[in-house]
C-alpha positions in Angstrom: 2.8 -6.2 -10.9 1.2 -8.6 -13.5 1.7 -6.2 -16.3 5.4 -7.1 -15.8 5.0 -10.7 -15.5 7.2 -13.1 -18.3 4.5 -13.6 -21.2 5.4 -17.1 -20.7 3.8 -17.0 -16.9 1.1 -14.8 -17.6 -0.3 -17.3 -19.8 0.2 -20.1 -17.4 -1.4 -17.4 -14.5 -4.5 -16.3 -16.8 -6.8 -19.2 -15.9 -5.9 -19.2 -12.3 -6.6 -15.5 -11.3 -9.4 -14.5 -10.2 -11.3 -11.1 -10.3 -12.2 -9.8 -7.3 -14.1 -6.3 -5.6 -12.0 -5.0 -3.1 -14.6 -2.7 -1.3 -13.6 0.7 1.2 -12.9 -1.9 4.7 -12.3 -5.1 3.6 -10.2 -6.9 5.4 -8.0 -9.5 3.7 -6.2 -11.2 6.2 -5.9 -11.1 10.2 -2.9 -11.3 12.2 -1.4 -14.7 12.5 -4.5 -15.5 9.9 -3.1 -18.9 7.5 -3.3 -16.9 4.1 -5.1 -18.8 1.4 -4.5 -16.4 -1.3 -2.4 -13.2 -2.7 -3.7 -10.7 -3.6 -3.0 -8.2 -6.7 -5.0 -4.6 -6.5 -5.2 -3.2 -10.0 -7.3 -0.1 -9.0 -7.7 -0.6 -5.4 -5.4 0.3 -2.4 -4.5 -2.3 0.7 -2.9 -0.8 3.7 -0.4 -3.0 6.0 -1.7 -2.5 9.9 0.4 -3.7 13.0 -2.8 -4.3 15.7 -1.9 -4.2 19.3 -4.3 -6.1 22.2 -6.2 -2.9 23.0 -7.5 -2.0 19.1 -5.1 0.4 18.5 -3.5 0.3 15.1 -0.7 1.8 12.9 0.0 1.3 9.0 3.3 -0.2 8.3 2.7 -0.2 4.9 0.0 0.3 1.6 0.2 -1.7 -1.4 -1.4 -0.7 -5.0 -1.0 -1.9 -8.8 2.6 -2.2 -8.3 2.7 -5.0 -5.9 1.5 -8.2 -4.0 -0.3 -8.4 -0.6 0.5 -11.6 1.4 4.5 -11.8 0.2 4.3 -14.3 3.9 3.2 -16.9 1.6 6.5 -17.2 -1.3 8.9 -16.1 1.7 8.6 -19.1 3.4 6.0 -18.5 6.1 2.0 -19.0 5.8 0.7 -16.4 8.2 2.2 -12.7 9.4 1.5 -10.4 12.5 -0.1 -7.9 10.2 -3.6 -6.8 9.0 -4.2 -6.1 5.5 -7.1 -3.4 5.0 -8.5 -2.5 1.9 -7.5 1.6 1.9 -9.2 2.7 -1.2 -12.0 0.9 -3.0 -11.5 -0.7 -6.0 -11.1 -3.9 -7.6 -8.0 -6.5 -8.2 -6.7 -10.4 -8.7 -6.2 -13.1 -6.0 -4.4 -16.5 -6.7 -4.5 -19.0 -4.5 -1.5 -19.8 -2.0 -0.5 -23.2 -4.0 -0.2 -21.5 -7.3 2.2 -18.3 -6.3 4.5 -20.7 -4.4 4.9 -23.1 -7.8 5.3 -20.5 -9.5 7.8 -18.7 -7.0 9.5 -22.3 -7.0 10.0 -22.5 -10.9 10.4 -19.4 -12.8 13.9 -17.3 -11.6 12.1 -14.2 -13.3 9.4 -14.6 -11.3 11.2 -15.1 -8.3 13.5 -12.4 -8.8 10.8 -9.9 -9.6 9.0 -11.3 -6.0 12.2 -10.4 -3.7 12.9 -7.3 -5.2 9.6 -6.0 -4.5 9.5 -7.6 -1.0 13.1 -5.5 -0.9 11.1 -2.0 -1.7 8.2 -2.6 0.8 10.4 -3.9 3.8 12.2 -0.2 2.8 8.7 1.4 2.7 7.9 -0.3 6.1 11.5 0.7 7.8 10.4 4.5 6.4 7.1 4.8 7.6 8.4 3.7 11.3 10.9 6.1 11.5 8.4 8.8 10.0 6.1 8.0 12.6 9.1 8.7 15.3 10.5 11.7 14.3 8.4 13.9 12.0 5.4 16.3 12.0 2.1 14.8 11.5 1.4 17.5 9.0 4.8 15.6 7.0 3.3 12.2 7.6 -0.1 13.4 6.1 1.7 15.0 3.0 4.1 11.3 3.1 0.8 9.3 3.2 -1.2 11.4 0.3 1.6 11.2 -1.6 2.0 7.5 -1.8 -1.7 6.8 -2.0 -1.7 9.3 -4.9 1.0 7.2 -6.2 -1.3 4.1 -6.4 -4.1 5.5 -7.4 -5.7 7.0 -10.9 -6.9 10.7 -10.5 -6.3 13.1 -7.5 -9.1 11.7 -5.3 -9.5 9.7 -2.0 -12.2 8.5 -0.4 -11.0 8.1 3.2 -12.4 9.8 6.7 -10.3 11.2 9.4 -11.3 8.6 11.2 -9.5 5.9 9.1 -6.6 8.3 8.7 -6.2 8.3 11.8 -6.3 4.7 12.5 -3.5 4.5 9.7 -1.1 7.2 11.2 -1.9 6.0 14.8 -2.9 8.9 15.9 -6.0 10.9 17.4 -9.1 11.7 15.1 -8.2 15.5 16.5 -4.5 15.5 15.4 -5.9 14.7 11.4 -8.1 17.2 11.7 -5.8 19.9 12.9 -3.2 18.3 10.0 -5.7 18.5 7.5 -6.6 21.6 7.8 -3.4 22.9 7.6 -2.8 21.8 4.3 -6.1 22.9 3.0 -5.5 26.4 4.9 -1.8 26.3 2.5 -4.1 25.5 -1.0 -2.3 21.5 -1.0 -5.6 19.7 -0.8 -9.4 19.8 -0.3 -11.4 17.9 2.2 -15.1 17.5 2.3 -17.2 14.7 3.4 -14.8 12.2 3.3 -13.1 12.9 0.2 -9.7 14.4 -0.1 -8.8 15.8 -3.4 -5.1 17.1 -4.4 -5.1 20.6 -5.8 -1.0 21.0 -5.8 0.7 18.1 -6.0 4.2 19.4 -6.0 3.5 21.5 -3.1 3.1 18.6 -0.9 6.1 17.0 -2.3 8.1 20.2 -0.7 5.9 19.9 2.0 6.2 16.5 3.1 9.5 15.0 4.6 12.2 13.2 3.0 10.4 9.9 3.9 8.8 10.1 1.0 11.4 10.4 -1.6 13.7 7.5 0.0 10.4 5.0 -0.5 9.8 6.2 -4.1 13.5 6.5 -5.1 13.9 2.4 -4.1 10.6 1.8 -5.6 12.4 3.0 -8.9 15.6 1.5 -9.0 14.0 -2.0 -7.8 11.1 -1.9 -10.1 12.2 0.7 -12.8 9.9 -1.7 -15.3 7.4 -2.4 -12.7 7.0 1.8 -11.7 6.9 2.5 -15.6 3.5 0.0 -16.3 
């Protein structure tokens, strides 16, 4: 995402981002938390939770180097109903809440390149909630590696059933079984918390067409943005 900022607002951003870890866990913002900052992941991963009363969660939505967490703040609210989790270790920017709405406010490229990524996730959120409905965990495993791998350098995660689960909103027991299956069919490895991708396009004809719909919108809203 800031690889494809105007050079004319990357020099005016330059001095007002600033580096931050973004370790396995972290959580960014709460639900109905004021946000004081967004935040860019360069190498990290942030996953989008919808948290009910009783703990139980569900990813809506992960965000990587091609995009923003806390789009609340430039779409005229302050705070949202979701979690944001860091998904995969790594590191990334944050600017403060003041600076992305000037800069929302005064540059049209800016702006333009905002929406039309807030666009792609809203259709990444709409996809992963009728995934969730209708399809085979197995598929939404395969959907969820897939985009992960997407946002991520190298064919490794470091993730535990136990947060997968938390992200698909399912039980610990259903992973397992879901994992395993894929491993069983040669798509991936899984040991100790680390899932690495052996076949890569046999989980794209594994997974469902959930996947291609996000990635396909991905590309024709951010065909510069996808290409960085």
């Amino acid at each position: 995402m800031l690889a494809a900022l105007p050079e004319a607002e990357w020099r005016l951003w330059m001095p007002l981002l600033e580096p931050v870890e973004l370790p396995l866990g972290l959580v960014l913002y709460e639900s109905g938390q004021t946000l004081g900052h967004v935040y860019f992941p360069t190498t990290a991963i942030v996953s989008l939770l919808f948290v009910l009363k009783d703990g139980d969660s569900a990813e809506i939505a992960v965000v990587g180097n091609e995009g923003v967490v806390g789009i609340s703040l430039f779409m005229g609210g302050d705070s949202t109903p979701s979690r944001a989790v860091v998904q995969s270790a790594g590191r990334g920017y944050r600017l403060s809440s003041t600076a992305i709405k000037e800069a929302f406010n005064r540059n049209g490229p800016v702006m333009h390149l905002m929406l039309r990524y807030t666009q792609a996730l809203i259709t990444q959120m709409a996809q992963t909630a009728v995934c969730n409905r209708h399809h085979a965990l197995d598929k939404q495993l395969c959907r969820w590696l897939l985009l992960s791998m997407d946002r991520l350098q190298g064919n490794e995660l470091v993730m535990t059933q136990e947060l997968i689960a938390n992200m698909l909103g399912v039980r610990r027991e259903g992973v397992t079984e879901a994992a395993l299956k894929l491993q069983a069919a040669g798509l991936i490895q899984y040991a100790r918390g680390r899932i690495t991708v052996i076949d890569r396009p046999g989980l794209e004809r594994r997974t469902c067409e959930c996947y291609a719909v996000v990635k396909k919108e991905y590309d024709r809203l951010l065909p510069d943005l996808m290409a960085v």
